[in-house]
Legacy VTK file of the C-alpha trace (Angstrom):
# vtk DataFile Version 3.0
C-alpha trace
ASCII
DATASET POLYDATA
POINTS 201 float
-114.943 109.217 101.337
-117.778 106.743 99.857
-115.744 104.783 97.955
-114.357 102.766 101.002
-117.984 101.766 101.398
-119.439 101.361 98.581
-116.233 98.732 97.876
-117.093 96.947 101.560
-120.758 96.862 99.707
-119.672 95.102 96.702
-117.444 92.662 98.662
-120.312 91.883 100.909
-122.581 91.019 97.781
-119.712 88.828 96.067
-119.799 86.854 99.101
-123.385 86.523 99.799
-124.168 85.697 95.933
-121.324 82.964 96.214
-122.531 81.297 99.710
-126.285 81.196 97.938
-124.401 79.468 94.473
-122.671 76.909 97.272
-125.906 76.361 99.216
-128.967 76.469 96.380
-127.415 73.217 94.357
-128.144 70.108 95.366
-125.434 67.516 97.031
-127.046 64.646 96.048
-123.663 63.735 94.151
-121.368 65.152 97.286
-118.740 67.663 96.766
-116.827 65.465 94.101
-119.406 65.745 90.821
-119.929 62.681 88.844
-118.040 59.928 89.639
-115.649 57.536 87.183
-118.093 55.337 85.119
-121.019 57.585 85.540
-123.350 57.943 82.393
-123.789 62.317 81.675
-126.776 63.134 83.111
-129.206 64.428 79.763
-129.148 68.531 79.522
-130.337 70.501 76.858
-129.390 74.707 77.722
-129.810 77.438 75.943
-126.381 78.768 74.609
-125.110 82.198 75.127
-125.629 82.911 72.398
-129.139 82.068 72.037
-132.202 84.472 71.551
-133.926 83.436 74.692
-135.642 85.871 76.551
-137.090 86.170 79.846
-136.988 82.785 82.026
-134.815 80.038 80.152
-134.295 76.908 81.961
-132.764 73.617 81.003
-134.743 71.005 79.848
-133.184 67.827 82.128
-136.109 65.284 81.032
-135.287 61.516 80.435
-138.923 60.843 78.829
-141.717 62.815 77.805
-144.317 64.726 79.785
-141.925 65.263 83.180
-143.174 68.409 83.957
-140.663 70.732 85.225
-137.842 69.264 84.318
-139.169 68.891 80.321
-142.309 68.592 77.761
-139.802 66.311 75.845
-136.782 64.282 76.185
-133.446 66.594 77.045
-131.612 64.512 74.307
-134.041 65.424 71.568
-133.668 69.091 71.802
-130.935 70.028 69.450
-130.437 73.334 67.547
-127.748 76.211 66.851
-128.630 77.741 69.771
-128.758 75.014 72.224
-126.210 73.003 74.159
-126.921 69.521 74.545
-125.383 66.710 76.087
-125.917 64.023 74.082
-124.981 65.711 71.133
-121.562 66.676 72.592
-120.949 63.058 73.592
-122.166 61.682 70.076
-119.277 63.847 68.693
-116.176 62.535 70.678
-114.469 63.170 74.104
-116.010 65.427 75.975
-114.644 67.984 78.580
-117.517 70.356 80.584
-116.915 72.554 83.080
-119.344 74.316 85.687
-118.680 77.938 86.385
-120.135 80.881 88.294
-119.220 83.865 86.608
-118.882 86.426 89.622
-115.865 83.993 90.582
-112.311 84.710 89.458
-110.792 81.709 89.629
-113.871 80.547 87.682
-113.518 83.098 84.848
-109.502 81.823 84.536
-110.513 78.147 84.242
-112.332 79.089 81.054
-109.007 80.432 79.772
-107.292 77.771 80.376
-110.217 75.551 78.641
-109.661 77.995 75.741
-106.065 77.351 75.258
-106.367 73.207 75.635
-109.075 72.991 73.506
-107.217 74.387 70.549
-104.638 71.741 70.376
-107.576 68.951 70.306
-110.147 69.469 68.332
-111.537 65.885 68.315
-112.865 66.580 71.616
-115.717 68.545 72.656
-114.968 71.124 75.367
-118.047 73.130 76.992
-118.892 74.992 79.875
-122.125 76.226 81.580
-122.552 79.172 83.714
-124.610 78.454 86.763
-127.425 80.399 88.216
-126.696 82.968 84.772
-129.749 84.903 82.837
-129.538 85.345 79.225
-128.067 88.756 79.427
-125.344 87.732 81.507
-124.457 84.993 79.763
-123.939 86.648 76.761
-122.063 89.353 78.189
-119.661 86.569 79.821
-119.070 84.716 77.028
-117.029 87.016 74.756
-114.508 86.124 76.300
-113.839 82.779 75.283
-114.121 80.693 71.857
-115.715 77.337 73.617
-119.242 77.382 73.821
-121.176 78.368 77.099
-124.715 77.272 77.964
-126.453 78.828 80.909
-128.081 76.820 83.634
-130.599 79.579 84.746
-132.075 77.323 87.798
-129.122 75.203 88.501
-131.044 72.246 87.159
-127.980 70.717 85.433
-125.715 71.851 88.096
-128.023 70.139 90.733
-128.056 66.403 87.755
-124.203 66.966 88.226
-123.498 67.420 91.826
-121.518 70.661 91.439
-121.190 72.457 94.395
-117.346 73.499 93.726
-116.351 76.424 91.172
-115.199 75.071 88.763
-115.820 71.789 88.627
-114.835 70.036 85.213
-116.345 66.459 83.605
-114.089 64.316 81.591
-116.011 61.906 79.738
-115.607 59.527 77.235
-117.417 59.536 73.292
-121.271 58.427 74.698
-121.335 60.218 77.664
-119.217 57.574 79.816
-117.644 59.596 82.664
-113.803 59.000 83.092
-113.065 61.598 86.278
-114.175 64.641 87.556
-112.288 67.608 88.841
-112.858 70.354 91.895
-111.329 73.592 92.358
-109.278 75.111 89.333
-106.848 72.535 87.221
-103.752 74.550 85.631
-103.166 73.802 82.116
-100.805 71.626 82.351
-103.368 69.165 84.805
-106.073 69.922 82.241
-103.512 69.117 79.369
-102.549 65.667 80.536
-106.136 64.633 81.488
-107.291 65.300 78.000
-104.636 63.250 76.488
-105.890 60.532 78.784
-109.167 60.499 77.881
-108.163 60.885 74.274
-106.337 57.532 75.062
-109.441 55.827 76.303
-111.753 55.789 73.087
LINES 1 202
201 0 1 2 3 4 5 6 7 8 9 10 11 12 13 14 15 16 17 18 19 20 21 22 23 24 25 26 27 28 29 30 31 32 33 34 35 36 37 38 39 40 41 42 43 44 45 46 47 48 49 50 51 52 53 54 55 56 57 58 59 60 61 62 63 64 65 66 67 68 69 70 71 72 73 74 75 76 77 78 79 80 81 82 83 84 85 86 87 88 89 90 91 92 93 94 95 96 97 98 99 100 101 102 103 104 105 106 107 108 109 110 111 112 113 114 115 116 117 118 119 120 121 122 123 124 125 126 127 128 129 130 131 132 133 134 135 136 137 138 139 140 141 142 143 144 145 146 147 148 149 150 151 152 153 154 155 156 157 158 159 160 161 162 163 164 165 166 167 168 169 170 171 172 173 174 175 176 177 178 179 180 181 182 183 184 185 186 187 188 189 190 191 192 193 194 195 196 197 198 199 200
C-alpha cells in the first residue's frame, strides 16, 4: 500500500530537482546556447573519471588570479583527468553536449552521441553533466564511451547559456561555434550536422 506513495515521492523530487536545474543556470545566452560564430567559452572540468573528491568545480578563468572562477587560466589546465576546452578544439571538430543526468531524454542523447561519434573519429565529441558530484558522475558515465566532465556548480553551463536538456555545441577546430542545438537531436539530425561541420574546416 506504500508503494503508490513512495512512487508520487520520487516523481515529486524528479520534478523539483529538474525546475531547480532550469532555474539555477544563468540566461545570459537565452534559451538557444551559443550562437553561430561564437568563440567556446574556456572550461577546464574534472572528468568522470577523475579522482576528485569532495567539492570539484570548473575552473572558467580567462587570466590569472580571477578568484572564483580560477587561480589560473581554464586553457592551461590540461591532464588525463580533466576535460578542457581548448584542448578539444586544438584537436579538430568539436561536438559537446550539456546533460542532466536525472533526465531521460538526456541519458538517450548520450547514446546517440555514442553511436555518431564512432563513425568520425576526427572530431571530438564530449559531454558534461550539469549540477553532478564526483560520485555521480562516475556512476553515470559507464554507460557511454565519449568522455563526460562534470560541471559541479553549473559554471560552464551558466559560460554556455544552457538552460535546455540537452543542449549540444557544434564547433569548428579552434573553438569557432557553427550552431547550437535544444531539446534532443535523433541520430540522423546529429549525423548530418557532423558531416557539416566536418565540411567547414
Amino acid at each position: 500500500m506504500k508503494r503508490p506513495g513512495l512512487l508520487l515521492a520520487v516523481f515529486v523530487a524528479a520534478v523539483l530537482v529538474f525546475i531547480t536545474f532550469n532555474t539555477v543556470v544563468s540566461e545570459k545566452q537565452g534559451s538557444r546556447g551559443l550562437e553561430p560564430g561564437d568563440e567556446l567559452p574556456p572550461f577546464a572540468m574534472p572528468l568522470s573519471t577523475s579522482s576528485c573528491r569532495g567539492r570539484c568545480d570548473a575552473n572558467v578563468a580567462v587570466r590569472a588570479g580571477q578568484g572564483a572562477a580560477g587561480a589560473r587560466p581554464a586553457c592551461s589546465v590540461r591532464g588525463p583527468s580533466v576535460l578542457n576546452s581548448c584542448e578539444l578544439a586544438a584537436r579538430g571538430p568539436v561536438v559537446l553536449a550539456f546533460v542532466f543526468a536525472p533526465v531521460g531524454a538526456c541519458r538517450d542523447q548520450l547514446t546517440v552521441l555514442d553511436r555518431v561519434r564512432a563513425r568520425h573519429p576526427g572530431v571530438s565529441f564530449a559531454a558534461v553533466d550539469v549540477r553532478a558530484s564526483g560520485a555521480s558522475a562516475r556512476a553515470f558515465a559507464r554507460r557511454w564511451t565519449l568522455p563526460i566532465g562534470y560541471d559541479h556548480d553549473a559554471a560552464v553551463a551558466d559560460e554556455y547559456g544552457v538552460v535546455v536538456c540537452p543542449t549540444i555545441v557544434f564547433a569548428r577546430r579552434g573553438g569557432r561555434v557553427v550552431e547550437s542545438t535544444v531539446g534532443p537531436q535523433s541520430e540522423a539530425e546529429v549525423e548530418s550536422r557532423v558531416r557539416r561541420l566536418e565540411a567547414a574546416r
